[in-house]
C-alpha positions as CSV (number, residue, x, y, z in Angstrom):
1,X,140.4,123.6,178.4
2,X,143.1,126.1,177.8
3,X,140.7,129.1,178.1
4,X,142.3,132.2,180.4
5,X,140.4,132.6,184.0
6,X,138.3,135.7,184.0
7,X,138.7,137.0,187.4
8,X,135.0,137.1,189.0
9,X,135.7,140.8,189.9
10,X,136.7,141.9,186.8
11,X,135.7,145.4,185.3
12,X,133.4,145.5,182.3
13,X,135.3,147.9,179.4
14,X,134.3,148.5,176.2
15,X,136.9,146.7,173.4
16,X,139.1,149.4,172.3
17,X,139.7,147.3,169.3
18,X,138.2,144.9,166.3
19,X,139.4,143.4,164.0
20,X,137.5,144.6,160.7
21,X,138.1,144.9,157.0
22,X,139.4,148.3,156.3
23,X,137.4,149.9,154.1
24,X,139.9,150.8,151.3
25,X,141.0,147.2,151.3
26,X,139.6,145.9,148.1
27,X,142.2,142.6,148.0
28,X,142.4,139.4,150.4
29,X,145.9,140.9,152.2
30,X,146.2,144.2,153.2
31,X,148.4,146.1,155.7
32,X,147.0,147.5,158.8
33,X,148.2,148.9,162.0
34,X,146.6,147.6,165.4
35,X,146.3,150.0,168.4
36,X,149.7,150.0,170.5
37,X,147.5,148.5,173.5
38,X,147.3,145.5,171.3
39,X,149.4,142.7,172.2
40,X,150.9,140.1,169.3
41,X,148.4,138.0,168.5
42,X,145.8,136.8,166.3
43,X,142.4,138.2,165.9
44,X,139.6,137.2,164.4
45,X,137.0,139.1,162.3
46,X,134.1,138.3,164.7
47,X,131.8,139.5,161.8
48,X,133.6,137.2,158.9
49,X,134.5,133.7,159.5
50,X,137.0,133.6,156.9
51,X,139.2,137.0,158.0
52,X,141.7,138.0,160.5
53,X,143.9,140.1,161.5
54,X,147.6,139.5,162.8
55,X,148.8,142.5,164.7
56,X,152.3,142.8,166.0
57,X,152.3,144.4,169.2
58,X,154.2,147.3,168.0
59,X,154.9,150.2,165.4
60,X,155.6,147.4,162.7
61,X,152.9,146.5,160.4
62,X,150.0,144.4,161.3
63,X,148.0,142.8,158.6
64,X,144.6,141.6,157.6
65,X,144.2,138.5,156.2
66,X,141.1,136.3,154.5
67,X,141.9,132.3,153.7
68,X,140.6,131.6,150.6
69,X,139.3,129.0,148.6
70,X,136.3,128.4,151.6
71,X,138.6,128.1,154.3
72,X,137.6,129.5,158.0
73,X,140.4,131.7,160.5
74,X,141.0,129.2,163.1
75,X,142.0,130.6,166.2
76,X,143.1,127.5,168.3
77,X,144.2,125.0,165.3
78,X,147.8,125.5,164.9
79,X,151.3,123.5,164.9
80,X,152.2,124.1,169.0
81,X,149.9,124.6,171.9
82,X,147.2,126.3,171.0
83,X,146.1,129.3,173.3
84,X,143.9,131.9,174.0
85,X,146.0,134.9,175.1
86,X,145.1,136.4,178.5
87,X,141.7,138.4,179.4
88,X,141.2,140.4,178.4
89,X,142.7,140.5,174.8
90,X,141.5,136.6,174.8
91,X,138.3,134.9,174.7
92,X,135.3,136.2,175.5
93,X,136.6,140.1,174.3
94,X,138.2,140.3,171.0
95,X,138.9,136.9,171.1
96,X,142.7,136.9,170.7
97,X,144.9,134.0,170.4
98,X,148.6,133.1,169.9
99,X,148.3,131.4,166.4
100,X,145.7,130.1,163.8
101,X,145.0,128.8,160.5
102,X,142.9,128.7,157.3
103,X,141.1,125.7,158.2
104,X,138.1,123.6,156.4
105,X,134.9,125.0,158.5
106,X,134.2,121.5,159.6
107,X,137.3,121.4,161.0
108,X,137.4,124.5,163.0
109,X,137.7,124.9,166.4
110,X,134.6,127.1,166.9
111,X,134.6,128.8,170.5
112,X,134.3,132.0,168.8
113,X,130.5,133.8,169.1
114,X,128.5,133.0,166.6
115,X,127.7,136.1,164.0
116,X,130.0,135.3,161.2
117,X,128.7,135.1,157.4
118,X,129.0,132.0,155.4
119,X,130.5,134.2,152.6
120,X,133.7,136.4,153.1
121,X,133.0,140.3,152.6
122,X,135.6,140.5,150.0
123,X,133.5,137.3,148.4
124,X,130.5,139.0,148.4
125,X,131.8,142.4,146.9
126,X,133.3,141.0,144.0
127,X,130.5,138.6,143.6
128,X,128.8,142.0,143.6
129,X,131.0,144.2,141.3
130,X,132.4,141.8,139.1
C-alpha cells in the first residue's frame, strides 16, 4: 500500500489538531484557519463521515467542508496518486492526506478508524431545528 512508514522508535504526541465542525458554523462550508504546524492537506472529520477539512499550510484560509446529498469525505479516492501524507500528519494521527472526494459510502476507501455517524452533524441539527 501507499501508507507512510511509522518509524518503530517514534515518540507518542498528543495531535495538536482535529478537524471538527466549528461551532458557529451552521452551513455545509465554512471558513476555518488550521494551526500553522499544519501542513496542506486534507483532513478528515474522524467523528463525521461526511465532513472535512482542507487546510492550507499557511495564513490563507482553510476551510471546512461536508459532501452532501449522502456522500462520504474520501481521503485516498482522487484523480492522481492518491497518498497519505507523512507521519505523523498522515494515517494513523489525524489522518491527513493529499486529496479526496465526496464519494458514495460504498465506494470509499475506508482505512480511516471507525467512529463516524451515518448522519452528518449539520444533518442532524437541521433535522433537529427545522
Amino acid at each position: 500500500t501507499n501508507a507512510p512508514v511509522i518509524p518503530t522508535n517514534a515518540p507518542v504526541i498528543e495531535p495538536l489538531f482535529s478537524c471538527a465542525r466549528p461551532s458557529e458554523c451552521k452551513t455545509p462550508s465554512c471558513q476555518i484557519q488550521c494551526p500553522l504546524d499544519i501542513p496542506e492537506g486534507f483532513y478528515p472529520d474522524l467523528t463525521d463521515c461526511a465532513s472535512f477539512c482542507q487546510c492550507s499550510g499557511t495564513i490563507a484560509p482553510s476551510k471546512y467542508e461536508e459532501c452532501q446529498n449522502g456522500l462520504y469525505f474520501d481521503p485516498l479516492n482522487t484523480k492522481s496518486d492518491p497518498q497519505w501524507l507523512p507521519w505523523p500528519f498522515g494515517i494513523g494521527t489525524l489522518w491527513g492526506s493529499k486529496g479526496g472526494i465526496c464519494n458514495w459510502p460504498n465506494q470509499v476507501n475506508n482505512d480511516r478508524p471507525p467512529g463516524c455517524k451515518n448522519k452528518s452533524r449539520y444533518q442532524e441539527n437541521r433535522i433537529i431545528n427545522d
